[in-house]
Structure formats: structure tokens, C-alpha cells
matplotlib code that plots the C-alpha trace (Angstrom):
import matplotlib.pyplot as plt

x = [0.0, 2.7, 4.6, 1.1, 0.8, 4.0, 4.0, 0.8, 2.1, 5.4, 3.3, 0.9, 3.9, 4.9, 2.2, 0.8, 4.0, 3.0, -1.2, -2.7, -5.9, -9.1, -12.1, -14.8, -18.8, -20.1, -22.4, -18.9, -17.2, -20.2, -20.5, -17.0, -16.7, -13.6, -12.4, -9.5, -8.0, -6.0, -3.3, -3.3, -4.7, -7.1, -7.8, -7.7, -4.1, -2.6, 0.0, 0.1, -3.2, -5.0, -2.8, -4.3, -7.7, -7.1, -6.2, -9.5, -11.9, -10.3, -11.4, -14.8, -15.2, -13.4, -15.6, -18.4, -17.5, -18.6, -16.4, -16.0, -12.8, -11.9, -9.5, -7.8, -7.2, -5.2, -3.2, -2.7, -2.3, -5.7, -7.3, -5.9, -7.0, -10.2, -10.6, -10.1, -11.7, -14.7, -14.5, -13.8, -16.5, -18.9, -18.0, -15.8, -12.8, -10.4, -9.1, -5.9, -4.6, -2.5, 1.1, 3.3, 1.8, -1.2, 1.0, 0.9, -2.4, -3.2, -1.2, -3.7, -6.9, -5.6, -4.7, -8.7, -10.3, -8.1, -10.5, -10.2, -7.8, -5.8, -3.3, -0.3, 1.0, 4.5, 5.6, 7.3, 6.7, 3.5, 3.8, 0.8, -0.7, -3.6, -2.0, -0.1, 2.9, 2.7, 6.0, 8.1, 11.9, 11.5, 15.1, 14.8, 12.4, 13.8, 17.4, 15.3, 14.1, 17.7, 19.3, 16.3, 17.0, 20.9, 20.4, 18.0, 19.4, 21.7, 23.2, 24.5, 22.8, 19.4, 17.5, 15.5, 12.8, 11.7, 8.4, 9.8, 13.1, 12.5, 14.0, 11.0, 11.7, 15.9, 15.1, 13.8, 17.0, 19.5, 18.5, 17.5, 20.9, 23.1, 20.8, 22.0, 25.7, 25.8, 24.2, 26.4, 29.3, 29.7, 25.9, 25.3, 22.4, 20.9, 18.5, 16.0, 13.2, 10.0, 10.2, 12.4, 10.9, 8.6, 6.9, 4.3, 3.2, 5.5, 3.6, 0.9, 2.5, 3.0, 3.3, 7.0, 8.3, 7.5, 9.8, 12.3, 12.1, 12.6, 15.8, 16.6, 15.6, 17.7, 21.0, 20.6, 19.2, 16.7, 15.5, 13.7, 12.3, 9.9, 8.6, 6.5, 2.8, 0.4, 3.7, 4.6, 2.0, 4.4, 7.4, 5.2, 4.2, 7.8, 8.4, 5.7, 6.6, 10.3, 9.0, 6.9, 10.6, 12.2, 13.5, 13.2, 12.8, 11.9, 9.7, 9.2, 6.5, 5.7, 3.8, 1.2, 1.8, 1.5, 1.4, -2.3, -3.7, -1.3, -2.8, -1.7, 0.9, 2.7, 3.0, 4.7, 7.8, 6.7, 9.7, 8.3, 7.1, 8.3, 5.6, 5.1, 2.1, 0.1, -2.5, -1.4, -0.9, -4.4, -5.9, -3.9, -5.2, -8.6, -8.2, -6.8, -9.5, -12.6, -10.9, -10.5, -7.0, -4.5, -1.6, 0.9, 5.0, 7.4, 9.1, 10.9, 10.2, 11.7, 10.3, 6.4, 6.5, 4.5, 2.8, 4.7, 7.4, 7.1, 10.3, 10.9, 10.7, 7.4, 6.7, 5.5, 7.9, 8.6, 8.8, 6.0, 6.3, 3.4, 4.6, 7.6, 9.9, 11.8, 11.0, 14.6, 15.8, 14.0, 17.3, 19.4, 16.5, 15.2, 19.3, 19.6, 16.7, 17.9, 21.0, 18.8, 16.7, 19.9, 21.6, 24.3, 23.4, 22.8, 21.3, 21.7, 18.8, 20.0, 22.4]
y = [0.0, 2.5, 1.9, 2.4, 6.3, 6.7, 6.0, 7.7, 10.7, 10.9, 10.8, 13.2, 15.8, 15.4, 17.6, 19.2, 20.8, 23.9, 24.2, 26.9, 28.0, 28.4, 30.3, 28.1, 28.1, 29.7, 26.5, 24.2, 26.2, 26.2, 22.5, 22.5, 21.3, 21.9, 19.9, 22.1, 20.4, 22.3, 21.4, 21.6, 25.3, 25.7, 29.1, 31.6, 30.7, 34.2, 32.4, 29.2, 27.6, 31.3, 32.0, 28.5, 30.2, 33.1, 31.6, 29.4, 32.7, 34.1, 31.1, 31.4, 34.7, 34.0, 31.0, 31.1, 27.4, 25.5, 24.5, 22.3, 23.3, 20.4, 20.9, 18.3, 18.4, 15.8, 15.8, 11.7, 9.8, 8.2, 11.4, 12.9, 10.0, 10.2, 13.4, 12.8, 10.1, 12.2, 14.8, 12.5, 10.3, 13.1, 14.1, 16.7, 17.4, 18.6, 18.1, 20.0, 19.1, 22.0, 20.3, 17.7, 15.6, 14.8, 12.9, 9.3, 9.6, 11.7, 8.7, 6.4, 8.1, 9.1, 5.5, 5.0, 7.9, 7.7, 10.1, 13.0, 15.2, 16.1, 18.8, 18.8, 21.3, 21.1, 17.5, 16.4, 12.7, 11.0, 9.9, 9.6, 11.4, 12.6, 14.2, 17.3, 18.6, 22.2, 23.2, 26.5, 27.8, 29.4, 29.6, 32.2, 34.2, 33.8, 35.2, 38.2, 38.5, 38.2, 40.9, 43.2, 41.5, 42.5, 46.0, 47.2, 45.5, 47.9, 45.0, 42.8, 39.8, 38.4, 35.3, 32.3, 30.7, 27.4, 25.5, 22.4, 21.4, 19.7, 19.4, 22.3, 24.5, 24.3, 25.3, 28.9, 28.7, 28.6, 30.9, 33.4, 33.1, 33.3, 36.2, 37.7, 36.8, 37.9, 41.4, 41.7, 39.5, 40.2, 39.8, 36.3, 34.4, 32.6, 29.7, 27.9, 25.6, 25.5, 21.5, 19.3, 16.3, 14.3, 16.8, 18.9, 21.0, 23.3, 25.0, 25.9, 26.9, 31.1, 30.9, 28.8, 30.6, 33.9, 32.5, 31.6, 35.0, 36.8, 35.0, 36.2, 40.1, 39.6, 38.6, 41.8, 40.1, 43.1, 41.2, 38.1, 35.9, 32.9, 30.5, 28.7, 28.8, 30.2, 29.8, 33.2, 35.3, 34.5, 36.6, 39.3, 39.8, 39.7, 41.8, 43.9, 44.0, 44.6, 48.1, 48.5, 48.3, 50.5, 48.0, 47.8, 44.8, 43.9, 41.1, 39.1, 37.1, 34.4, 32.7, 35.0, 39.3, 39.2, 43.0, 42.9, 41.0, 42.4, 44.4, 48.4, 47.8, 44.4, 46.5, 48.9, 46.2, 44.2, 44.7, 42.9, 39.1, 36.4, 35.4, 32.0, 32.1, 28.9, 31.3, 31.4, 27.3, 26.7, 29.2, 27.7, 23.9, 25.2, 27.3, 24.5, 22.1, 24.5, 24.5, 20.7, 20.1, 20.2, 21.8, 19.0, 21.0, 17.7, 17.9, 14.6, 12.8, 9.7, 9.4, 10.3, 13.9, 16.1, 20.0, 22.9, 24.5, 28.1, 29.7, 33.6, 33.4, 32.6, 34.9, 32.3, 33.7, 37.4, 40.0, 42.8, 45.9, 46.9, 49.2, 50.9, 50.4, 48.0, 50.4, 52.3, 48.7, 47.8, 47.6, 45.9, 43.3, 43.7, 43.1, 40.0, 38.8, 39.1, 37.5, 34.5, 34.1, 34.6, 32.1, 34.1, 33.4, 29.4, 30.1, 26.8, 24.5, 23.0, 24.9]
z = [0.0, 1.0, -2.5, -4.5, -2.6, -3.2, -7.0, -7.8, -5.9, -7.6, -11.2, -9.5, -8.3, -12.0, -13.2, -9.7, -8.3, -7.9, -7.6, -9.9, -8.0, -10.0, -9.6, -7.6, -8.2, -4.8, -5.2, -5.0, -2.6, 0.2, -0.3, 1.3, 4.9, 6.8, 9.6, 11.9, 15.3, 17.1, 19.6, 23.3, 23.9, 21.1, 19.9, 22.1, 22.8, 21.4, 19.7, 17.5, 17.8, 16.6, 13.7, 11.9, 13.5, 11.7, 8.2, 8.7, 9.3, 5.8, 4.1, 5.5, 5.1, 1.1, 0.1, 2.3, 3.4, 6.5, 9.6, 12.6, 14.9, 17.7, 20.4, 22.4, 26.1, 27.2, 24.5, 24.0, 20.7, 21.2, 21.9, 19.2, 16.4, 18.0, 17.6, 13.6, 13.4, 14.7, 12.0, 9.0, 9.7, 9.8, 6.4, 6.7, 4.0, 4.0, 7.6, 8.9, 12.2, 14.1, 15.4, 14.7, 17.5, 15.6, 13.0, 14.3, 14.9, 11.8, 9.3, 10.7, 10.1, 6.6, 5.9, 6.5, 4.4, 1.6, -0.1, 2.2, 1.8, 5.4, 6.0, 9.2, 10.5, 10.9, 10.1, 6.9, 7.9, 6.3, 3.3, 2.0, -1.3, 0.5, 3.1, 2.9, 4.8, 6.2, 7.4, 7.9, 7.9, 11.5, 12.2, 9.1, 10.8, 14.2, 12.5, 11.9, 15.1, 16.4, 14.2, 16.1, 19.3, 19.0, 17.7, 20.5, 23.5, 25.6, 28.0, 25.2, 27.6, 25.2, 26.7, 24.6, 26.1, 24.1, 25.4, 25.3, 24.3, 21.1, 17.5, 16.1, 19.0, 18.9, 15.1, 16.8, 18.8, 16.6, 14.1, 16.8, 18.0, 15.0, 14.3, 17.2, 17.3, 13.1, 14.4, 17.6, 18.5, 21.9, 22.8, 24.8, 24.5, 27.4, 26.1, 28.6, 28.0, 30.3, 30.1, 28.7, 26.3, 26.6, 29.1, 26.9, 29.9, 28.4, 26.1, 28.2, 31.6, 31.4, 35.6, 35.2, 32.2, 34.1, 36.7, 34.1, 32.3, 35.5, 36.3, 32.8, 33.8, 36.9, 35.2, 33.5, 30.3, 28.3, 25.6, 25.4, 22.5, 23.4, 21.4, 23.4, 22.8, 25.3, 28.0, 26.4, 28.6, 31.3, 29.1, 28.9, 32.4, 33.4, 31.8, 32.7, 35.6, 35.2, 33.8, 37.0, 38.8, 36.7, 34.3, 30.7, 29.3, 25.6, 24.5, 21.1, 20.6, 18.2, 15.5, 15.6, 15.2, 19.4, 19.7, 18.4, 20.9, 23.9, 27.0, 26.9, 29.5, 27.2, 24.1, 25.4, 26.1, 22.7, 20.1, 17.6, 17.1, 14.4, 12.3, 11.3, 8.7, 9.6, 8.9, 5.5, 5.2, 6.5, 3.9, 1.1, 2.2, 1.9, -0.9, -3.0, -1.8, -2.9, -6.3, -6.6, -5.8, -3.0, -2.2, -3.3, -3.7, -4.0, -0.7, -0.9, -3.6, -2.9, 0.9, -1.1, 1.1, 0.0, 1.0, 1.3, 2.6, 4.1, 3.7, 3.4, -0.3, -0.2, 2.9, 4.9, 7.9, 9.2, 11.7, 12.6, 12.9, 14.8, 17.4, 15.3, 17.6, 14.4, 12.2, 12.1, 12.2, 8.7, 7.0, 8.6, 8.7, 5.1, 4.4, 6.1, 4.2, 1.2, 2.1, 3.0, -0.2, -2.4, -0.3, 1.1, 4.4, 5.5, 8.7, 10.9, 12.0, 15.3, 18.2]

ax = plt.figure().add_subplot(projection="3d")
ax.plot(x, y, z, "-o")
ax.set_aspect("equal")
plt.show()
């Protein structure tokens, strides 16, 4: 069975490399019904889990289709295939689930509805034709994020703090930190996680990475990066109330543009956040499904991987600007873009 997806998908690649998107019927694209499951968190989170909210309202609000969104609580395997089992049996198609967690889980629903097409979000590691990998270059981003990290911080001392300590999340780290260290030589970067593997809490635990980011603040560290889901709120209230002491302490958020959904008194500390556009991923999944195909780049043709890969190039990674306080930053950054799309720059994937 796994050799048949895999040669049907190499013949379909052939011609379906790159989808062209056509324009729907409203009748065709209302008949669509979209499954979303979102990690641990849901939306609401702030961070990850509402940028794949986001690109799933555009699609609704673009084709007028239908939705279901589940959210798991426990966060276990079987809860998890359950979960998709639930949605594909009612129908719903296609189904994008929100984290590499779901992809055991996901490989085995898939492997069931072979006529339903299902999206992941961040794992390259199913390899079957109906299933499409959605994954990013965050350490491009988070060098961005670095270069603005090193250029505002006055102390030289920048802190990391990673959700859990994990192959995805040491992707953040490392291009943060060559970011940093290609912006400012002398700046040190100190890099904690809120749990180490396979302790999940991690993402969703803002009262211990506050604790962590303070320790940070009290080393004399004035800018900190997390990439850690809703764990992040506890960044932002350390900071807050650095600033309450006298300090100043900046902020970056992640995933989502943070600053927009920050209180009054966490903007004023938020330098900027790195976007990762699962907004953008869950849109295109959609988008490609009201028009009758799916979004099917060769990513490793030889291991039947296929999806797409959100690099800068295709603007599928960033900084904001809301705020301005990167705005007299903007070329320095824009610079060290460039130098990653030509190639100039190979900036690393693991610390």
C-alpha cells in the first residue's frame, strides 16, 4: 500500500508541483466542509493555535464554506486520532490538524479515508498522497528576530525561552541566536526551555516561564524571545513588571503578530514578534480544496512527502512591525533577508 501512494504521488507531483488556484462556483465552494484540530490550547491561545484560527476565518469569510474546529485536552495519541476520526466520519474534508503531535495519529486516520484530503501542520513525515505537509523555515524568521534583538538591547545579555526542548523549537533557537551573534558579537544568548521532552506542559504553563524570564531580567538580560505557545504570557508579564521596577525589558512574541492581541501595558515592552504564517498554510489547504485540488509541492520525492514548505521566499515567515519600535531597524532586517533568499546566508537549524 505505501509503494502504490507513493507512485501515484510521484506521477501526481509530475504535473501538480506547484497548484494553480481556480475560480470556484459559490455553489462548490459552500459545499465545502472543513475539519481544523488544534493542539493543546485551542484558539484563544494568542499564539500558534489562533494564527491557523485566523487563516480558517479568511477562508470562510473567502468561500463562504462550513467549519468544525476540535481541540484536544489531554493531548494523547488516542485522543488525538479520536478526535479525527470524529470529524472524518462526519463528512468533513479537508481536515488539517494543528502540530506535529497529531501525526501518528493523523497517518492512521488518513490511511482509512483515503478520499479525504488532510493537512499537518509542521511535520514532513507522512507519506501519503492525501495528506499534505505544512511546514516553515522558523530559524529564518527567528534570525530576523535576532538581528532586532541585538540591535535594540543595551546590556549585550538576550534570553531564549523554548516551550519544550525539542528538534522544532531548537530550530527557533538557533537561528535566533546566529541572528543575534551575526548582528552583535559580543551579545550572549541565554537559552532555557519551560520542560524538557517528553513533558508537553511546556507550552501551556505562562506561571513557570515567568519564573524563568525573570531570572533572565535579573542577570541583566533586556531582551527576550519565546517561542513557546500560550507559556509566552508568562514573558510578557515579566516583563511587565520589570517596567513597574524601573527596568526595561523587551519582548518578542511568536507565530502570531502578538502586539495585536497584547494588553496596553505588554505593548509597550513588545519589540516585535516572528511570524510564522500557519494562517497562510491553513488558507492555502482550503483554498486549494474549494478548487478541486490540493496543495501538493514535491518535498521529498523519494520518501512520497509532499505540501509545502514556508520559507521567506514565499513569505511564509517574518517580523512585525506593529509598534515601530523596528521600524529604524527595517534595513538591517530587510538586508539579512535578502541574504537568505539569495543564499548568502545558510542560517543553521540546530544549536
Amino acid at each position: 500500500m505505501k509503494k502504490i501512494f507513493r507512485l501515484v504521488a510521484v506521477a501526481a507531483a509530475t504535473t501538480l508541483a506547484v497548484t494553480a488556484l481556480v475560480a470556484p462556483s459559490a455553489t462548490a465552494a459552500t459545499k465545502v466542509k472543513v475539519g481544523l484540530a488544534y493542539d493543546i490550547g485551542g484558539r484563544g491561545d494568542k499564539s500558534f493555535n489562533d494564527s491557523a484560527a485566523a487563516g480558517l476565518d479568511a477562508a470562510k469569510k473567502k468561500f463562504g464554506v462550513t467549519a468544525k474546529e476540535v481541540t484536544v485536552t489531554t493531548g494523547s495519541d488516542s485522543e488525538r486520532e479520536g478526535k479525527l476520526r470524529l470529524l472524518a466520519a462526519a463528512g468533513y474534508n479537508p481536515i488539517i490538524a494543528v502540530g506535529y503531535l497529531y501525526a501518528t495519529p493523523l497517518k492512521a486516520v488518513a490511511m482509512d479515508y483515503p478520499n479525504v484530503q488532510f493537512g499537518i501542520i509542521d511535520d514532513a513525515s507522512v507519506d501519503l498522497l492525501n495528506v499534505a505537509s505544512l511546514v516553515f523555515a522558523e530559524e529564518q524568521g527567528s534570525y530576523l528576530a535576532g538581528v532586532a534583538a541585538a540591535l535594540a538591547s543595551k546590556s549585550g545579555k538576550i534570553g531564549y525561552i523554548g516551550g519544550v526542548r525539542i528538534s522544532l523549537l531548537q530550530k527557533f533557537e538557533a537561528g535566533f541566536v546566529a541572528g543575534v551573534k551575526a548582528t552583535n558579537k559580543k551579545a550572549t544568548v541565554d537559552a532555557k526551555y519551560v520542560t524538557e521532552f517528553p513533558d508537553f506542559s511546556g507550552f501551556n504553563d505562562p506561571a513557570k516561564a515567568k519564573v524563568i524570564a525573570k531570572g533572565m531580567i535579573d542577570k541583566g538580560v533586556d531582551v527576550i524571545y519565546s517561542a513557546a505557545g500560550g507559556s509566552g504570557a508568562g514573558n510578557f508579564a515579566a516583563a511587565t513588571d520589570a517596567a513597574k521596577a524601573g527596568k526595561k525589558v523587551w519582548t518578542i512574541g511568536v507565530d502570531s503578530d502578538q502586539y495585536l492581541t497584547a494588553s496596553a501595558a505588554e505593548k509597550k515592552n513588545m519589540l516585535t514578534s516572528m511570524i510564522k504564517r500557519v494562517d497562510r498554510a491553513v488558507y492555502d489547504v482550503i483554498a486549494t480544496s474549494v478548487a478541486g485540488s490540493s496543495v501538493n509541492d514535491v518535498l521529498d520525492a523519494k520518501a512520497g512527502i509532499y505540501g509545502r514548505h514556508y520559507d521567506l521566499a514565499l513569505d511564509g515567515v517574518g517580523v512585525s512591525y506593529s509598534g515601530g519600535y523596528i521600524t529604524k531597524y527595517k534595513a538591517q532586517i530587510d538586508k539579512a533577508a535578502a541574504a537568505i533568499k539569495s543564499g548568502k546566508i545558510k542560517v543553521p537549524t540546530k544549536p
